[in-house]
C-alpha positions in Angstrom: 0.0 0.0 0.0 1.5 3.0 -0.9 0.4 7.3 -1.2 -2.5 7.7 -3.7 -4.3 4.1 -3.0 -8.0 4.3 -2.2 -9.0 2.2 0.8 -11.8 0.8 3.0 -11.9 -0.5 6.3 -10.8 -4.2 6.6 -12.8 -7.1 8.1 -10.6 -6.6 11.4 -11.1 -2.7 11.6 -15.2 -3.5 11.2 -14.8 -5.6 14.5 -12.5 -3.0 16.6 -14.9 -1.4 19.1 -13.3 2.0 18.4 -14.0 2.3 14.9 -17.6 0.8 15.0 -19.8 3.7 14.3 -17.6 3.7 11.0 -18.2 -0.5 10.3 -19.7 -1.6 7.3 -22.9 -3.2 9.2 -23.6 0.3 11.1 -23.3 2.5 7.5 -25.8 0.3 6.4 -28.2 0.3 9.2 -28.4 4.0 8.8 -28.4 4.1 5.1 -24.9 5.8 4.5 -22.9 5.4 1.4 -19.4 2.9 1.9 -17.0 4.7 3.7 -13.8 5.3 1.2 -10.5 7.3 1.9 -7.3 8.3 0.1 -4.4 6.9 1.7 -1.8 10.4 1.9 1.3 9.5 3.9 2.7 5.9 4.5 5.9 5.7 6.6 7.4 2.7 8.5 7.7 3.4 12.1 10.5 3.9 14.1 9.3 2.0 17.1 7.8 -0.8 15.6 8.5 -3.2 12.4 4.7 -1.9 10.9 3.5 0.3 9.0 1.4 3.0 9.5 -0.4 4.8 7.1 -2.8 8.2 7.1 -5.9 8.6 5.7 -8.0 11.4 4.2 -11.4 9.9 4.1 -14.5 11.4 1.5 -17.1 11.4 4.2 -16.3 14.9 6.3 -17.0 12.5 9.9 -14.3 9.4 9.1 -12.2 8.6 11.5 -9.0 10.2 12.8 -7.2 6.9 13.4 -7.5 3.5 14.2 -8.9 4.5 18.0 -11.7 6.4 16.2 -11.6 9.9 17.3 -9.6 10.0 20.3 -6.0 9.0 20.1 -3.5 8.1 17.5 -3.8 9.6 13.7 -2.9 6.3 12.0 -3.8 3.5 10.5 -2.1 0.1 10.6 -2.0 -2.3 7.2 -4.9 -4.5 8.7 -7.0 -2.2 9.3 -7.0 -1.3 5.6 -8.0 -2.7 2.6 -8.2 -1.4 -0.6 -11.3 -0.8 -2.7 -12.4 -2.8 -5.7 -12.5 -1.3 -9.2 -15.8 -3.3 -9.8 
């Protein structure tokens, strides 16, 4: 994954009790279109052997990281997956 890639949450990320306002399941409860970002900055970090990546998401009220809006302003590679073309 790499600047420029358009992304979705993963499977795992839907199940994290952080990000769940933002899972597939609730968007579709309340009738709200996929959730969809631009990955902007990926950089390995310096404390740990992951990656983390940012993301810029369409919807103005996406989260700010992987602890939803409180905390960190990173994802890490499975919390992300990237969208299909179909």
């Amino acid at each position: 994954m790499k600047a420029g890639d358009l992304v979705t949450l993963s499977a795992y990320a839907n199940k994290l009790d952080a990000l769940h306002q933002w899972s597939e399941y609730y968007r579709q409860v309340i009738k709200k279109p996929a959730l969809v970002g631009l990955v902007i900055k990926a950089a390995k970090s310096s404390w740990s052997p992951k990656w983390m990546y940012e993301v810029r998401w369409m919807d103005n009220d996406g989260p700010k990281g992987r602890d939803g809006r409180y905390g960190g302003t990173h994802f890490n590679r499975t919390d992300l997956k990237f969208v299909s073309r179909g």
